[in-house]
N, CA, C and O of each residue as an XYZ file, in Angstrom:
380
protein
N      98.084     69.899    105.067
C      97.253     69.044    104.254
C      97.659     67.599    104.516
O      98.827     67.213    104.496
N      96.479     66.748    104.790
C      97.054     65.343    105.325
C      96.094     64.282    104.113
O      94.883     64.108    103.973
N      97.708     63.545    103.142
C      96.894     62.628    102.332
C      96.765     61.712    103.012
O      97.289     61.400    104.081
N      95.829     61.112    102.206
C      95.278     59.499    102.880
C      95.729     58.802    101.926
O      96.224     59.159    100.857
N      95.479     57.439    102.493
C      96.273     55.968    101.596
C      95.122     56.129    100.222
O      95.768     55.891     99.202
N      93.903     56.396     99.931
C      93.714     56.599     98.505
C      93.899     57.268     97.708
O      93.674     57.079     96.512
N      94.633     58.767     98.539
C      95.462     59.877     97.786
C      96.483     59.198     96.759
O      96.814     59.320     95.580
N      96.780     58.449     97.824
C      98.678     57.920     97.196
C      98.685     56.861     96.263
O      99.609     56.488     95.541
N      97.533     56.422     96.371
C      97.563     55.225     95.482
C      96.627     55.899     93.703
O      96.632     55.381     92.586
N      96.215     56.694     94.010
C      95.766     57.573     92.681
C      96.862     58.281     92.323
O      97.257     58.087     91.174
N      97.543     59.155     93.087
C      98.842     59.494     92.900
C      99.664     58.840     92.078
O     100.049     59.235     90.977
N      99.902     57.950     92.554
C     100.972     56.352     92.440
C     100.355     56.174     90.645
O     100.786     56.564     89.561
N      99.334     55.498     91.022
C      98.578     55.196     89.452
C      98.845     56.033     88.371
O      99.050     55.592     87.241
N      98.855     57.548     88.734
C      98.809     59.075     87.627
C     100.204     58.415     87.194
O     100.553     57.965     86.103
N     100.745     58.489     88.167
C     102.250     58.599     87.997
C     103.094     57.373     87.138
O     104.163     57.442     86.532
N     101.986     56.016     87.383
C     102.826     54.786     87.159
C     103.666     54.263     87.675
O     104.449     53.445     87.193
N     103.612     54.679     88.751
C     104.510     54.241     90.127
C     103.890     53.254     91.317
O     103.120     53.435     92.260
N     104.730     51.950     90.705
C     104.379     50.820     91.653
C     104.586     50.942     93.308
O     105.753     50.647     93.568
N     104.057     51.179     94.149
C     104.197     51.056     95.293
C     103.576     49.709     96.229
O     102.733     48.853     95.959
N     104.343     49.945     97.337
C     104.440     48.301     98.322
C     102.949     49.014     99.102
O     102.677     50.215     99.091
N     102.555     48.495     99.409
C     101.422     48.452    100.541
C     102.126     49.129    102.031
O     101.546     49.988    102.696
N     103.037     48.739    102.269
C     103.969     48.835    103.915
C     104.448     50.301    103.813
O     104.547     50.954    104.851
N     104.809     50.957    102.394
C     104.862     52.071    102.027
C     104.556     53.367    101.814
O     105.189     54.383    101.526
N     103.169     53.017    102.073
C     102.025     53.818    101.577
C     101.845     55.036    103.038
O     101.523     56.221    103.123
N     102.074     54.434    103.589
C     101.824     55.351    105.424
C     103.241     56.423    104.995
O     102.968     57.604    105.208
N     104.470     56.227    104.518
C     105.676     56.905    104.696
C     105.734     57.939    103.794
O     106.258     59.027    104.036
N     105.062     57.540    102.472
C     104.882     58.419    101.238
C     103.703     59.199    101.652
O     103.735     60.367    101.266
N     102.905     58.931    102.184
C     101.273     59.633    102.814
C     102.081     60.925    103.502
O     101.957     62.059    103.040
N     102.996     60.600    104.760
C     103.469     61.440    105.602
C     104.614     62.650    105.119
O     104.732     63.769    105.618
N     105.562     61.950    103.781
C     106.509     63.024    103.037
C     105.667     63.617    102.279
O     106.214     64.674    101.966
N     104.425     63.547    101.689
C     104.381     63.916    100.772
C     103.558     65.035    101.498
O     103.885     66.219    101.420
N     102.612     64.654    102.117
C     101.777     65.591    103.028
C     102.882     66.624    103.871
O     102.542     67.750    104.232
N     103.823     66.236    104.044
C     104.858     67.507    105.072
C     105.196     68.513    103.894
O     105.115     69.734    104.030
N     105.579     67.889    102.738
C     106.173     68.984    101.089
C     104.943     69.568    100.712
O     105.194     70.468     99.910
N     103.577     69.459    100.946
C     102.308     69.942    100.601
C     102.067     71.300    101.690
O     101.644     72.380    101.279
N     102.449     71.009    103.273
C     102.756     71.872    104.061
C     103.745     72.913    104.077
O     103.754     73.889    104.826
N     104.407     72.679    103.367
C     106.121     73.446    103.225
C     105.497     74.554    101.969
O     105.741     75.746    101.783
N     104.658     73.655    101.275
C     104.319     74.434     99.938
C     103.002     75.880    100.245
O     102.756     76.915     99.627
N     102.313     75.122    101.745
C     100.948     75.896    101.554
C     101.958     76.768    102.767
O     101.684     77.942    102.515
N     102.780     76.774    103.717
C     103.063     78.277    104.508
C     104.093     78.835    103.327
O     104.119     80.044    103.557
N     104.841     78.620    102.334
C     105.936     79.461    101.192
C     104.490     80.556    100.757
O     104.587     81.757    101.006
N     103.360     80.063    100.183
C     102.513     80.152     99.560
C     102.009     81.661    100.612
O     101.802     82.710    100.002
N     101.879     81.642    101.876
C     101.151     82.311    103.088
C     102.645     83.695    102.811
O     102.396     84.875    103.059
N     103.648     83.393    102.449
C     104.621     84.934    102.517
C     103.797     85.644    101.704
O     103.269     85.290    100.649
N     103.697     87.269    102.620
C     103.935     88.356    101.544
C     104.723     88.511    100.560
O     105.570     89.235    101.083
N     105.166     88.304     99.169
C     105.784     88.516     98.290
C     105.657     89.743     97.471
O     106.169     89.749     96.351
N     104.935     90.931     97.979
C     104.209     92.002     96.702
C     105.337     92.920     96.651
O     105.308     93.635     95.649
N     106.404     93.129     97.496
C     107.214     94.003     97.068
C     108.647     93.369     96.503
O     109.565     93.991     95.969
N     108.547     91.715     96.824
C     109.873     90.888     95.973
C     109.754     91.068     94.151
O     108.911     90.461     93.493
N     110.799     92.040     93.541
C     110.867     91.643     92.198
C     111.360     90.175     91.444
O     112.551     89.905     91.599
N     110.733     89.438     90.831
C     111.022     88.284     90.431
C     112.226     88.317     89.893
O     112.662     89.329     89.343
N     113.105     86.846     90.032
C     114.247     87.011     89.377
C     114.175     85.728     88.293
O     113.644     84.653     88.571
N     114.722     85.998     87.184
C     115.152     85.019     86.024
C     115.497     83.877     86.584
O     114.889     82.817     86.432
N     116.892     84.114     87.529
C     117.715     82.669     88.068
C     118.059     83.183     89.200
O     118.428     84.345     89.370
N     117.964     82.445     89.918
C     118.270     82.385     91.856
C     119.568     83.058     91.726
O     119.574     84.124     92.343
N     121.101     82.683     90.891
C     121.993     83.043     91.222
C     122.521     84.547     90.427
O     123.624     85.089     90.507
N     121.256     84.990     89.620
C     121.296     86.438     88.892
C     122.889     87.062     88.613
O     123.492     88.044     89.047
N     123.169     86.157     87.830
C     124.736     86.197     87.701
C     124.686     86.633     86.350
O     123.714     86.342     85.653
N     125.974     87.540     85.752
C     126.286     87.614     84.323
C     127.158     86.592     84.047
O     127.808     85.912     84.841
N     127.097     86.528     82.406
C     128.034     85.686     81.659
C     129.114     86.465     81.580
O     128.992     87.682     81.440
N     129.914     86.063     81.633
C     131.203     86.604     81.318
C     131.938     86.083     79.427
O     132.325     84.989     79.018
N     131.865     87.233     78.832
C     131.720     86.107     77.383
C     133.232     86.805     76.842
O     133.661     87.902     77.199
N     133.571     86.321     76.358
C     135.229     86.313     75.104
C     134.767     86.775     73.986
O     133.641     86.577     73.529
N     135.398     87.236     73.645
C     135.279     87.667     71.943
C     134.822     86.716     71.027
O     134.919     85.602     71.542
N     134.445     86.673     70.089
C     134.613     85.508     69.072
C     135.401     85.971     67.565
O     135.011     86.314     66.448
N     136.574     85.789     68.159
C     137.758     85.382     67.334
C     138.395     84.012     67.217
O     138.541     83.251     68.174
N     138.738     83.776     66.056
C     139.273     82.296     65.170
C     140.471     82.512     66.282
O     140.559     83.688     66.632
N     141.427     81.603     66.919
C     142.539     81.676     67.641
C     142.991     80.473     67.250
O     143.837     80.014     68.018
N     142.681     79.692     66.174
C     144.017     78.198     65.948
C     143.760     78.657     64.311
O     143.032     79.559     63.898
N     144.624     77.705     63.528
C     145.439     77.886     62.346
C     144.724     77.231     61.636
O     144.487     76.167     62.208
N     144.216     77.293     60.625
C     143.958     76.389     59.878
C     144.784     75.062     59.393
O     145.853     75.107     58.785
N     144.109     73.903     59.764
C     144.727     72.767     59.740
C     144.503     71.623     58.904
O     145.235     70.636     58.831
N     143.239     71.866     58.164
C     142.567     70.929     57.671
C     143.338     69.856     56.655
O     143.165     68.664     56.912
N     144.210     70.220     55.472
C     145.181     69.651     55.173
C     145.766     68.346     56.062
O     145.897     67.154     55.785
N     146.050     69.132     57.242
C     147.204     67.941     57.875
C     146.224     67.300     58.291
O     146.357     66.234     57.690
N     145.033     67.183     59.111
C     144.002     66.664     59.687
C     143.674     65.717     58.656
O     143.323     64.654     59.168
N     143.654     65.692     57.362
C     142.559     65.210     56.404
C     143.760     64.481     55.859
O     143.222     63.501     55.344
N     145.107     64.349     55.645
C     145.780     64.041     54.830
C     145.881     62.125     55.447
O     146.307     61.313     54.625
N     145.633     61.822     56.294
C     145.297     60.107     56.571
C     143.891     59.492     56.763
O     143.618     58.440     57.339
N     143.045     60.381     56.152
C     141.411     60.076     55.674
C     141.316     59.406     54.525
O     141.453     59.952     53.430
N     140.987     57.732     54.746
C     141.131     57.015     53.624
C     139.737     57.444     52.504
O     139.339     56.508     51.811
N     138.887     59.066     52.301
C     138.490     58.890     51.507
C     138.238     60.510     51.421
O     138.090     61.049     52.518
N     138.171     61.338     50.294
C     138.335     62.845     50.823
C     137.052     63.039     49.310
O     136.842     62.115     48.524
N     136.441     64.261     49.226
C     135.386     65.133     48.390
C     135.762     66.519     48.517
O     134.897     67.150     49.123
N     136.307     66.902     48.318
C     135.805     68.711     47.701
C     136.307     68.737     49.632
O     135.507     68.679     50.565
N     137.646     68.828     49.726
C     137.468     69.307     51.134
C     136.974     68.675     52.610
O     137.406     68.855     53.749
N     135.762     67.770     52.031
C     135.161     66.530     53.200
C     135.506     65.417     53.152
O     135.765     64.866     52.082
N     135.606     64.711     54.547
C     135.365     63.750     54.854
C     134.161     62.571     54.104
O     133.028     63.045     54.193
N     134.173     61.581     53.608
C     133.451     60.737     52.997
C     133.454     59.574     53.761
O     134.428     58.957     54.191
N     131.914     59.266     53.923
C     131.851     58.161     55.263
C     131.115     57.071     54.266
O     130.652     57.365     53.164
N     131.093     55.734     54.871
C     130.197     55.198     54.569
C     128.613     55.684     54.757
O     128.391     56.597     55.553
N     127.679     55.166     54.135
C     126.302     55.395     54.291
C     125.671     54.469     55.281
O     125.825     53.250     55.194
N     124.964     55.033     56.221
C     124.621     53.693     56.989
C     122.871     54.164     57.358
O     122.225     53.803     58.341
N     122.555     54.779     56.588
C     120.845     54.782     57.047
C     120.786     54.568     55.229
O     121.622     54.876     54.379
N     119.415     53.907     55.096
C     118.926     53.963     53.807
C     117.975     54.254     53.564
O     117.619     54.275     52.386
């Protein structure tokens, strides 16, 4: 597929993308080669490929979810120049 310089400049416009004039021939030619790349991917037989989720079809490997540190909050909170029921007390800064 071969764009032309009013392809690119409607393109350009959709997009909001200022382009140079001197430019327009180089973006015509990448963009038209990725349009080619797209229409022979497009030409594979694919009917017996099962689709995959993610290219690298990997598992998670996951940990338990167990608590593993101590409760600390005390020592954490004990140089908080302002404490509530357990919390932290901030100034207010939206009104």
């Amino acid at each position: 597929m071969s764009l032309e310089k009013n392809d690119i400049e409607k393109i350009a416009h959709l997009a909001r993308l200022g382009i140079h004039d001197a430019d327009i021939l180089d973006y015509a030619r990448n963009l038209s080669d990725i349009l080619d790349l797209v229409e022979q991917m497009s030409a594979v037989d694919t009917r017996g490929v099962t689709p995959m989720a993610h290219p690298l079809d990997a598992q998670q490997r996951l940990r338990a979810d167990e608590v593993t540190e101590v409760n600390q909050r005390e020592q954490l909170q004990a140089n908080a120049p302002q404490m509530e029921a357990g919390l932290f007390l901030v100034p207010q800064v939206i009104e």
